[in-house]
KOLVOKOL-583831 format. One line per field, with one value per residue (C-alpha): residue number from 1; residue in three letters; x, y, z. Coordinates in Angstrom, 2 decimals. Layout:
<pts>
seq c(NUM_...) $
type c(ALA_...) $
x c(X_...) $
y c(Y_...) $
z c(Z_...) $
</pts>
This chain:
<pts>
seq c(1_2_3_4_5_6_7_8_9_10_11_12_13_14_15_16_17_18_19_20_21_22_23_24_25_26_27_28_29_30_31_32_33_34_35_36_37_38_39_40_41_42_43_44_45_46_47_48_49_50_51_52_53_54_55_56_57_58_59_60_61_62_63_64_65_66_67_68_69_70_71_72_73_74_75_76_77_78_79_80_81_82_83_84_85_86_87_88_89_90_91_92_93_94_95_96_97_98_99_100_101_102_103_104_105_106_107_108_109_110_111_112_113_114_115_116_117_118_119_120_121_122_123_124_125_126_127_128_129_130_131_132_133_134_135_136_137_138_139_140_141_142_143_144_145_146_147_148_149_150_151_152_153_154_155_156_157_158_159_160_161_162_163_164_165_166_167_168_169_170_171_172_173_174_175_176_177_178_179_180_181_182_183_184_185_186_187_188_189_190_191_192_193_194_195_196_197_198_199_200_201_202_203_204_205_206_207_208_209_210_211_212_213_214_215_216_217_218_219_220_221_222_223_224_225_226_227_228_229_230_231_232_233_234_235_236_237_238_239_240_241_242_243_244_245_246_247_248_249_250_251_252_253_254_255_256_257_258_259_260_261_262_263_264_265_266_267_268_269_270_271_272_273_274_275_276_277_278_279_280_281_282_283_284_285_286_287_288_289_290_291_292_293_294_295_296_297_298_299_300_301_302_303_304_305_306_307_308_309_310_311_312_313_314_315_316_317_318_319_320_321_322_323_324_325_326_327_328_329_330_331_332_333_334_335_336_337_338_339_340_341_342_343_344_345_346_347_348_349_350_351_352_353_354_355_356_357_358_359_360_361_362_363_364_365_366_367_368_369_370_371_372_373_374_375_376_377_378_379_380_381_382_383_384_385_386_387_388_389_390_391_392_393_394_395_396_397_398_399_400_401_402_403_404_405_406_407_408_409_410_411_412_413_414_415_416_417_418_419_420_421_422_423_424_425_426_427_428_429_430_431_432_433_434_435_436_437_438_439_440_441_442_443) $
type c(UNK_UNK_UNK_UNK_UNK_UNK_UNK_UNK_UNK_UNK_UNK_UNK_UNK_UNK_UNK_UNK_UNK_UNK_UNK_UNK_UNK_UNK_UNK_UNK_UNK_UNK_UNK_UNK_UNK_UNK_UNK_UNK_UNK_UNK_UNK_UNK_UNK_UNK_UNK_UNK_UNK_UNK_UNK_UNK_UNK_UNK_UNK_UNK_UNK_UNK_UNK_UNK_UNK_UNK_UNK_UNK_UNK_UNK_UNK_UNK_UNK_UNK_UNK_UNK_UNK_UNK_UNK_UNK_UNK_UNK_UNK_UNK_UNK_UNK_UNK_UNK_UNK_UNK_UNK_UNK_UNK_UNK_UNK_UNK_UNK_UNK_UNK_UNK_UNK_UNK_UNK_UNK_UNK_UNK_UNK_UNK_UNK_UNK_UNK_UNK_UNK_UNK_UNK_UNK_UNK_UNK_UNK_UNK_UNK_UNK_UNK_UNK_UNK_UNK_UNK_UNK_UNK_UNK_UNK_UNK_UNK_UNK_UNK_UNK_UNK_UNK_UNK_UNK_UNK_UNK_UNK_UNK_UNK_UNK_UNK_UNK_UNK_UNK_UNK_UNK_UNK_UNK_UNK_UNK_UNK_UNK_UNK_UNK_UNK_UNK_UNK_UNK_UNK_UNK_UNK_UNK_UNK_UNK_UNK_UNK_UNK_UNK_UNK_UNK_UNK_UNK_UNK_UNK_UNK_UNK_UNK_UNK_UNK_UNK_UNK_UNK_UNK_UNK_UNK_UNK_UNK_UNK_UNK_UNK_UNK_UNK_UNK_UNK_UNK_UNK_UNK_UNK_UNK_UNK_UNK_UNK_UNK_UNK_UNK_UNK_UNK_UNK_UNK_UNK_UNK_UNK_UNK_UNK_UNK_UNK_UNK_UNK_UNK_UNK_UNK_UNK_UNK_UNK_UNK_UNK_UNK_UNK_UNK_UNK_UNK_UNK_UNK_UNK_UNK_UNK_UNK_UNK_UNK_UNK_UNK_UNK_UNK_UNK_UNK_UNK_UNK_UNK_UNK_UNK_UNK_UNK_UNK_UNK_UNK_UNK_UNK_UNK_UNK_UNK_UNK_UNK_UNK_UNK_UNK_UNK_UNK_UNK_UNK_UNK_UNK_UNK_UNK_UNK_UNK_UNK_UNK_UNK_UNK_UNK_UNK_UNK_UNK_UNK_UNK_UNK_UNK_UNK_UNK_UNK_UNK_UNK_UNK_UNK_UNK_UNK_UNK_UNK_UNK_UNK_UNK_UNK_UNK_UNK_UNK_UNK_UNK_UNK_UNK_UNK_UNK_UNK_UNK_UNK_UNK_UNK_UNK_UNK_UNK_UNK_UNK_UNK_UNK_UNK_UNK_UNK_UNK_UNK_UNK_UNK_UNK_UNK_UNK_UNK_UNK_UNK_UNK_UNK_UNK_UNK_UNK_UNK_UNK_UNK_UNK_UNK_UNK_UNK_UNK_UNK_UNK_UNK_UNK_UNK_UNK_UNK_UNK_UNK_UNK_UNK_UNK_UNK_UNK_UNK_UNK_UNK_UNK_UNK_UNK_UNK_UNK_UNK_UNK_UNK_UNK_UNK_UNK_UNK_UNK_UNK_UNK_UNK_UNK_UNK_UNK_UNK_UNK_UNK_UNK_UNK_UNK_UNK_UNK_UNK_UNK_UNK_UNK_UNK_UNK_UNK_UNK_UNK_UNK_UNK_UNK_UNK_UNK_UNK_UNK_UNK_UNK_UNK_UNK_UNK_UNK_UNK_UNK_UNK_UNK_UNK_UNK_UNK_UNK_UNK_UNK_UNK_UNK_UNK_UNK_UNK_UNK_UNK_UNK_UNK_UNK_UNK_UNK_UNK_UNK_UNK_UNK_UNK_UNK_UNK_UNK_UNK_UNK_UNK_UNK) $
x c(16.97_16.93_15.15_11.60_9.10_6.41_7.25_7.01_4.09_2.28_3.01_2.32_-1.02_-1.17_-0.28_-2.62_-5.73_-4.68_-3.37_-5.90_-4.56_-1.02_2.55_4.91_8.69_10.88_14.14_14.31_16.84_15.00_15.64_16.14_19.59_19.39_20.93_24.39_23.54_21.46_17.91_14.75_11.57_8.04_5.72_1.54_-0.05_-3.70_-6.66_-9.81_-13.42_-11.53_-9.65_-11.21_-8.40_-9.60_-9.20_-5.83_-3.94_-6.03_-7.41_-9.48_-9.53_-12.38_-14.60_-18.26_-16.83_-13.65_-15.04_-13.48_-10.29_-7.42_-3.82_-0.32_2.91_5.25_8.86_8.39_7.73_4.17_3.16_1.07_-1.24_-4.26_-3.72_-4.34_-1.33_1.42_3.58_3.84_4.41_7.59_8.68_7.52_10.20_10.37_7.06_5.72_1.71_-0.29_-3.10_-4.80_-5.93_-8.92_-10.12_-13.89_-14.65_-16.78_-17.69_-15.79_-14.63_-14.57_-12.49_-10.26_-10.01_-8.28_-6.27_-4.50_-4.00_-4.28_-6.69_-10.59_-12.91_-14.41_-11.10_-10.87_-7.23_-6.55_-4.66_-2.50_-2.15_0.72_2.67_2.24_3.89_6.49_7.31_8.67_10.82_12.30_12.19_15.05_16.03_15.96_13.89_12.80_11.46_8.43_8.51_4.92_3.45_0.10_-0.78_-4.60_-5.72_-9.40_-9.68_-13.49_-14.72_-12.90_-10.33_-9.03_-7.67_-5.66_-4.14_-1.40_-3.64_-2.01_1.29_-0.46_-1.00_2.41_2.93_-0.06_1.10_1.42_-1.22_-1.38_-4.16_-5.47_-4.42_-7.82_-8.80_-12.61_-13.67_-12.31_-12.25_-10.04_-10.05_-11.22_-8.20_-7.93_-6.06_-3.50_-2.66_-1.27_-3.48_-1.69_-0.99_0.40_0.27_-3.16_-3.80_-0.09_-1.00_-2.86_-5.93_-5.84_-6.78_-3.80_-0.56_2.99_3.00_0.25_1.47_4.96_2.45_0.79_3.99_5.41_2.72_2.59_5.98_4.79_2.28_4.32_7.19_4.71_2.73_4.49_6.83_5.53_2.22_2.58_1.77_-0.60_-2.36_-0.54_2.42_1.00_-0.09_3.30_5.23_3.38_3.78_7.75_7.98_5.92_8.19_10.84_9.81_9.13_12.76_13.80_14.82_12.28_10.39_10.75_10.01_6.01_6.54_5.92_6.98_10.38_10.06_9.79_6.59_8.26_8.60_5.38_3.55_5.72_3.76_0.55_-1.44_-3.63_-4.05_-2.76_0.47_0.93_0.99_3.45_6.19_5.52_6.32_9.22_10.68_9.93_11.68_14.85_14.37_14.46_10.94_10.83_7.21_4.64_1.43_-0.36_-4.11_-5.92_-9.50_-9.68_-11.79_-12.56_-14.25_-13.47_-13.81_-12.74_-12.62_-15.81_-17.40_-20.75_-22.26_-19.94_-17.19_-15.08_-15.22_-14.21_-11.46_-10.06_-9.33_-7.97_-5.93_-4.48_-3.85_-2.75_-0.03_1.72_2.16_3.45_5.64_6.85_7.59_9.60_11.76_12.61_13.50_15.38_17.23_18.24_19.46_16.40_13.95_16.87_15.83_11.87_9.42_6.59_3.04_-0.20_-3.79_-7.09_-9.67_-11.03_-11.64_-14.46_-16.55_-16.22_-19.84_-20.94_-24.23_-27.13_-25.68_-22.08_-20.45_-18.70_-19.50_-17.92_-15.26_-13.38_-12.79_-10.44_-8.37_-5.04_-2.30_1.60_3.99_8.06_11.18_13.40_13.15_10.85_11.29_10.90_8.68_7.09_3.25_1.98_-1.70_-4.10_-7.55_-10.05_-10.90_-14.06_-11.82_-14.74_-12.42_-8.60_-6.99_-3.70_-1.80_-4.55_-3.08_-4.84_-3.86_-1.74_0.47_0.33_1.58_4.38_5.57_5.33_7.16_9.95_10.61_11.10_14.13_11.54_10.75_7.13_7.07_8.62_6.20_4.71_2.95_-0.78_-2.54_-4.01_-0.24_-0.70_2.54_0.80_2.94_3.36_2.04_0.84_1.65_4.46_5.90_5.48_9.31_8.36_8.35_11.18_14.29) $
y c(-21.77_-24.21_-24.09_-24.84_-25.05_-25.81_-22.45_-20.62_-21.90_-21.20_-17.66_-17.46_-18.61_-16.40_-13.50_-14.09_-14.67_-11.11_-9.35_-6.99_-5.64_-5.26_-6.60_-3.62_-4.66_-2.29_-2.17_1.43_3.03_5.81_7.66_4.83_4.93_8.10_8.42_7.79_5.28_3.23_2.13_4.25_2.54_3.37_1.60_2.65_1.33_1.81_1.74_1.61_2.90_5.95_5.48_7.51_9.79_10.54_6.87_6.47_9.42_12.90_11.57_13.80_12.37_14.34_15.22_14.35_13.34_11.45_8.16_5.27_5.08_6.24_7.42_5.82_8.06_7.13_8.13_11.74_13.89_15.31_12.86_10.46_7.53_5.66_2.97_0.41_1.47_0.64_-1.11_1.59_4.40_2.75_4.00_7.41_8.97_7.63_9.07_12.09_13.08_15.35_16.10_18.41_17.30_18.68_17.10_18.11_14.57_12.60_9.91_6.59_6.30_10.16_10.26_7.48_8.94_12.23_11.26_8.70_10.44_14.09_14.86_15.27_12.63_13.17_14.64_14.05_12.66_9.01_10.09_7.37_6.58_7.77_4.25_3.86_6.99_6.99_3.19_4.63_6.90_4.82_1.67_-0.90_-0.84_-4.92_-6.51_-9.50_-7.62_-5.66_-2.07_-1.76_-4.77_-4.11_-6.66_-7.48_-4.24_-2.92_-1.84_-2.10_1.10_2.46_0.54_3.56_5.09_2.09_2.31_3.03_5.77_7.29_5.30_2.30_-1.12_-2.07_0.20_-1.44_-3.56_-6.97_-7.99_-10.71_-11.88_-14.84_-18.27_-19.64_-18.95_-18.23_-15.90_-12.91_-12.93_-13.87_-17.88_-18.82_-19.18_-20.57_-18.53_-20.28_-20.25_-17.31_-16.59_-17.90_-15.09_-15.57_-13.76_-14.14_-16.95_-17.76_-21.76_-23.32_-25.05_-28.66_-30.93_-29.61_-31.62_-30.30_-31.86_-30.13_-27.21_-27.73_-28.83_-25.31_-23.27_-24.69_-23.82_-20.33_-20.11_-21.33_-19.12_-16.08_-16.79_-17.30_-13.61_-11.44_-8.75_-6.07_-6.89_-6.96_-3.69_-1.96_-4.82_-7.22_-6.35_-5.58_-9.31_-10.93_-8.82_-9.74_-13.44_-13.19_-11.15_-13.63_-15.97_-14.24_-13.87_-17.68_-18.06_-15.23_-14.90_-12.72_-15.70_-17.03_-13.67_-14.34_-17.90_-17.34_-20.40_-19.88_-17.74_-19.30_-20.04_-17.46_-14.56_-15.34_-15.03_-11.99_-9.77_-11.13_-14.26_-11.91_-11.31_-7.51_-9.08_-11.66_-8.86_-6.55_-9.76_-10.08_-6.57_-6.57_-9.60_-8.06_-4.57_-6.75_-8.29_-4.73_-3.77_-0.65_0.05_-2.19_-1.20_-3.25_-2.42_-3.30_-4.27_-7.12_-10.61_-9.70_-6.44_-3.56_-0.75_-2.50_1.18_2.17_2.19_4.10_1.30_0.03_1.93_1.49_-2.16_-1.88_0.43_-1.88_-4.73_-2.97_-0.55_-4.16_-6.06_-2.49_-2.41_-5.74_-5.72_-2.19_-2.26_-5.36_-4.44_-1.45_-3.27_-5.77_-2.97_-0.70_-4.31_-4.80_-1.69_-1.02_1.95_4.44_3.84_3.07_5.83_4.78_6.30_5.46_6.71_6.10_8.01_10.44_10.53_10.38_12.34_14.04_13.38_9.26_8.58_6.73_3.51_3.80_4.90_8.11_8.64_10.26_13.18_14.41_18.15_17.21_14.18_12.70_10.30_9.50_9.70_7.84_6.22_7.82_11.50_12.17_14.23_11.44_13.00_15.78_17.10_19.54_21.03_20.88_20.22_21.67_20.97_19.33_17.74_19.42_21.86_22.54_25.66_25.00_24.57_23.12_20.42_19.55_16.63_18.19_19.55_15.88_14.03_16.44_15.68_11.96_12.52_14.80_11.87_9.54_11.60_12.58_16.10_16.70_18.76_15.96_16.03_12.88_12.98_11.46_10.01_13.89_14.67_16.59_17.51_16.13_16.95_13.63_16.15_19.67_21.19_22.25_19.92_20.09_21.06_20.52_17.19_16.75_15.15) $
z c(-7.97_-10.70_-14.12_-13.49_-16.77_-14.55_-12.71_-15.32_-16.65_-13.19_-13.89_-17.47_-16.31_-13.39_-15.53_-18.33_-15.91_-14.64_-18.32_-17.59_-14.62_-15.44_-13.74_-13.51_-13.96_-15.60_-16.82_-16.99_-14.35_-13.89_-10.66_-8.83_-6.90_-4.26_-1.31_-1.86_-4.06_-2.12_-3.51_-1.97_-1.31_-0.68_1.94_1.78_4.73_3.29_5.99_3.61_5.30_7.07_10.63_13.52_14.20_17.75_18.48_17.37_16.84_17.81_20.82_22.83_26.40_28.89_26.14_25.53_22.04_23.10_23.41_26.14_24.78_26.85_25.62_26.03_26.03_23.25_22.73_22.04_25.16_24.69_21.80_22.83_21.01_21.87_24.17_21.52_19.47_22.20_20.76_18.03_20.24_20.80_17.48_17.87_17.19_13.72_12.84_12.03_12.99_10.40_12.78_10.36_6.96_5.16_1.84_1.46_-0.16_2.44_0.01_0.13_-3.46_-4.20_-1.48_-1.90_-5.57_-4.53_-1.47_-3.66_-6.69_-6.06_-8.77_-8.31_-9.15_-12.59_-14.11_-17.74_-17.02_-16.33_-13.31_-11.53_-7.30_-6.22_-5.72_-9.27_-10.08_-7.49_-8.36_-12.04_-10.39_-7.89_-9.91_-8.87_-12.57_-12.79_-15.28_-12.53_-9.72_-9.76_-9.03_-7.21_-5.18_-3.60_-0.85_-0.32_-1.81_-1.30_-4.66_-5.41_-3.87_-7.19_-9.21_-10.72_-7.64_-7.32_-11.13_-12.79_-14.89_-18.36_-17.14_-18.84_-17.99_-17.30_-14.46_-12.40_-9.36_-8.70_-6.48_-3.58_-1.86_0.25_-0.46_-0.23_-3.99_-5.01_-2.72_-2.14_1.44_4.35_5.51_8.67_10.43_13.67_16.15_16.04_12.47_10.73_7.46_3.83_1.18_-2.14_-5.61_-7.33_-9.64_-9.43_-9.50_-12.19_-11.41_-10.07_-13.14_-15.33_-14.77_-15.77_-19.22_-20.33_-18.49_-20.96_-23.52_-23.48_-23.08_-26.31_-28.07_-26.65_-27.50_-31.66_-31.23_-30.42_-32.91_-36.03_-35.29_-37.49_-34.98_-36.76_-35.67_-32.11_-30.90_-29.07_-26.86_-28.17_-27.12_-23.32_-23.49_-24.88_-22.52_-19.54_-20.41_-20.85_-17.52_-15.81_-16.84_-15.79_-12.09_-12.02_-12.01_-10.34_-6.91_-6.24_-6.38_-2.99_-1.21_-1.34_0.35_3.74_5.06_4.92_7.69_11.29_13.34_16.08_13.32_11.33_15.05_15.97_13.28_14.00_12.91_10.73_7.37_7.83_9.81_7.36_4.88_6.69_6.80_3.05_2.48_5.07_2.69_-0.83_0.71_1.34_-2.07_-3.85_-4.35_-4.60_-3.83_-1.07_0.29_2.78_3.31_6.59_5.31_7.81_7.24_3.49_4.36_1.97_4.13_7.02_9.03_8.20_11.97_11.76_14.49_17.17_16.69_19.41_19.14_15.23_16.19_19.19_17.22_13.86_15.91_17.74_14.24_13.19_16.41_16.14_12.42_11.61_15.27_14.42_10.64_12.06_14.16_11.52_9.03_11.29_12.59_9.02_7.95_5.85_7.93_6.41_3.11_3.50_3.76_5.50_4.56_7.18_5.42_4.54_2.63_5.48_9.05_11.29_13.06_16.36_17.74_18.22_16.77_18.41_17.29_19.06_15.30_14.09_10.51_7.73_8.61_5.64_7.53_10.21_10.35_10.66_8.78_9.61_8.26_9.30_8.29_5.63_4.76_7.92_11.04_13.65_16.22_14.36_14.53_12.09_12.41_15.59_16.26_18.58_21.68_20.12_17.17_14.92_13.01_12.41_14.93_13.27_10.03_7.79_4.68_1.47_0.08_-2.95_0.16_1.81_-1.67_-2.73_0.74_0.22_-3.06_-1.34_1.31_-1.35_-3.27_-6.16_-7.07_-7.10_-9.81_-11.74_-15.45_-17.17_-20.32_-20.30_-22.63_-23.82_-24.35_-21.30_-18.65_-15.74_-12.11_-9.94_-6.68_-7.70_-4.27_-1.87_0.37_4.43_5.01_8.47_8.17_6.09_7.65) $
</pts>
């Protein structure tokens, strides 16, 4: 890839539009090479609003509160998914059910709060999401790619469950969203057209050519040189350091893993024409770039809590669960094709479940007392189920797990020991999962 100053310019611009959220490259080595030396890698699958669990995973066929659905046999003798997930249940025995989680936070951004960082809402520390902390640990150790990308996140039910926390600014992901700029929501794309992604504010706008672009940079550059180094600290030094990264990953290879046009029609349509399948081929590329950390969330056509089905559930559920099944079966064959499910742990979550009983207007509602989330790829039991549900689905018979238990065993997968310290902003040891892993599930 040659030198481009209009490339880097485009992300100098990008990056300073977005200084306040933070790109996260480091150069530290960190943890990073496990496995006989082979680099580890993290992918969140993030289904904001809360997935019904007895419409996807914990079905309960025959009972008053099981709903139309009907279940397809996977892989694994005895497992079996909804019928909307059937191209997934092909790669059963890659995953791993947790059929009994219990978090006690029914509240969409309490919730989302302590299932993705472990710590309760109104803590006095700036905890950080998991990804964030897991990204430092496993970071690919090169200054050019980004240890934590986060692909169409739903982050404004509560931006700090997203974060990076006490890890600071530079540890928050990279974020991509739609290509349509302006407003904030999915285009209107035909069926036939698979939706656009690419990293946000990554062009500049319209009216300013490449010479002022190389106009601007040299003065940046003046700028920069005449501010006394012993100055630059604190915020300033976020902001200069974010500008000379961005520049970096201009130029970088990395570079031409968000275009997805070098792919072909066949494997861009193979994942799914959707903004969720879009995203899982994005993440499939930046995994085979070196990324060390993706998450993909399913919020479908711009909605936030995409999952959040208190009227017409079943409908909701029918068309998420079928975005849901192309794009993460697809994404697993690609991976496993490529040598790449070995290293990848795959996480599928959202912030609760829902409930057992449908309400007058077709809907399940809030559930945080008995749900589900899976689990696959490397450092998983392929085929494993831990914790049952009633009859009813109302309350757990078996094995229950609280999210500290859920995280450590995230963190295990991953090569990372849980009780691995970092120091917040109090000078506190904070533990990246304060609870015991689910050997169970542990491959």
């Amino acid at each position: 890839m040659g030198f481009s100053r209009r490339r880097c310019m485009q992300a100098i611009l990008a990056l300073g539009a977005t200084a306040g959220n933070g790109v996260c490259w480091s150069s530290r080595l960190g943890a990073a090479l496990r496995a006989g030396g082979q680099q580890r890698h993290l992918l969140v699958l993030w289904m904001p609003g809360g997935p019904s669990q007895l419409d996807t995973f914990d079905l309960k066929p025959g009972h008053a509160h099981g709903g139309p659905f009907q279940e397809t046999a996977t892989r694994v003798p005895g497992l079996r998914f909804s019928e909307h997930l059937s191209k997934l249940a092909g790669w059963a025995n890659h995953l791993a059910l947790v059929r009994s989680l219990q978090t006690k936070e029914g509240d969409h951004s309490r919730g989302t709060f302590w299932v993705r960082t472990g710590h309760r809402p109104g803590s006095s520390v700036q905890a950080p999401a998991l990804p964030a902390s897991l990204a430092q640990q496993i970071t690919s150790g090169s200054p050019e790619i980004p240890d934590y990308v986060s692909i169409l996140p739903s982050t404004s039910i509560n931006p700090a469950a997203f974060g990076a926390g006490f890890l600071g600014a530079a540890r928050e992901p990279l974020t991509v969203g739609y290509a349509a700029a302006g407003t904030g929501a999915a285009p209107a794309a035909s069926a036939d057209d698979p939706v656009d992604l690419r990293v946000e504010h990554l062009l500049p706008p319209a009216d300013v050519d490449s010479q002022r672009l190389q106009r601007r940079q040299a003065y940046w550059n003046l700028l920069q040189h005449s501010f006394s180094a012993s100055q630059r600290s604190g915020a300033p030094a976020t902001h200069d350091t974010i500008y000379r990264r961005a520049m970096q990953l201009a130029e970088s290879r990395l570079a031409a893993a968000f275009d997805l046009r070098q792919e072909s029609d066949a494997v861009r349509r193979a994942y799914g024409v959707t903004a969720f399948g879009q995203g899982c081929l994005m993440a499939r590329r930046l995994i085979e770039y070196g990324v060390p950390v993706v998450e993909v969330a399913l919020s479908g056509s711009g909605n936030a809590l995409a999952w959040d089905s208190h009227a017409d559930n079943f409908s909701v559920v029918r068309r998420l669960s079928q975005e849901l099944d192309w794009g993460w079966s697809q994404l697993m064959a690609d991976l496993d094709q490529r040598g790449l499910l070995a290293t990848t742990t795959i996480v599928w979550l959202g912030e609760f479940g829902r409930t057992p009983e449908i309400n007058a207007s077709g809907g399940r509602d809030h559930f945080p007392d008995a749900w589900s989330c899976v689990l696959g790829g490397a450092g998983i039991q392929g085929g494993a189920i831990v914790g049952k549900t009633s009859a009813d689905g109302k309350e757990i018979v078996d094995r229950p797990v609280s999210i500290p238990e859920l995280l450590a065993t995230i963190t295990r997968a991953v090569g990372v020991d849980p009780q691995h310290e970092n120091i917040s902003d109090q000078r506190r040891p904070i533990k990246i999962a304060d609870g015991q892993p689910l050997t169970e599930l542990l491959s």
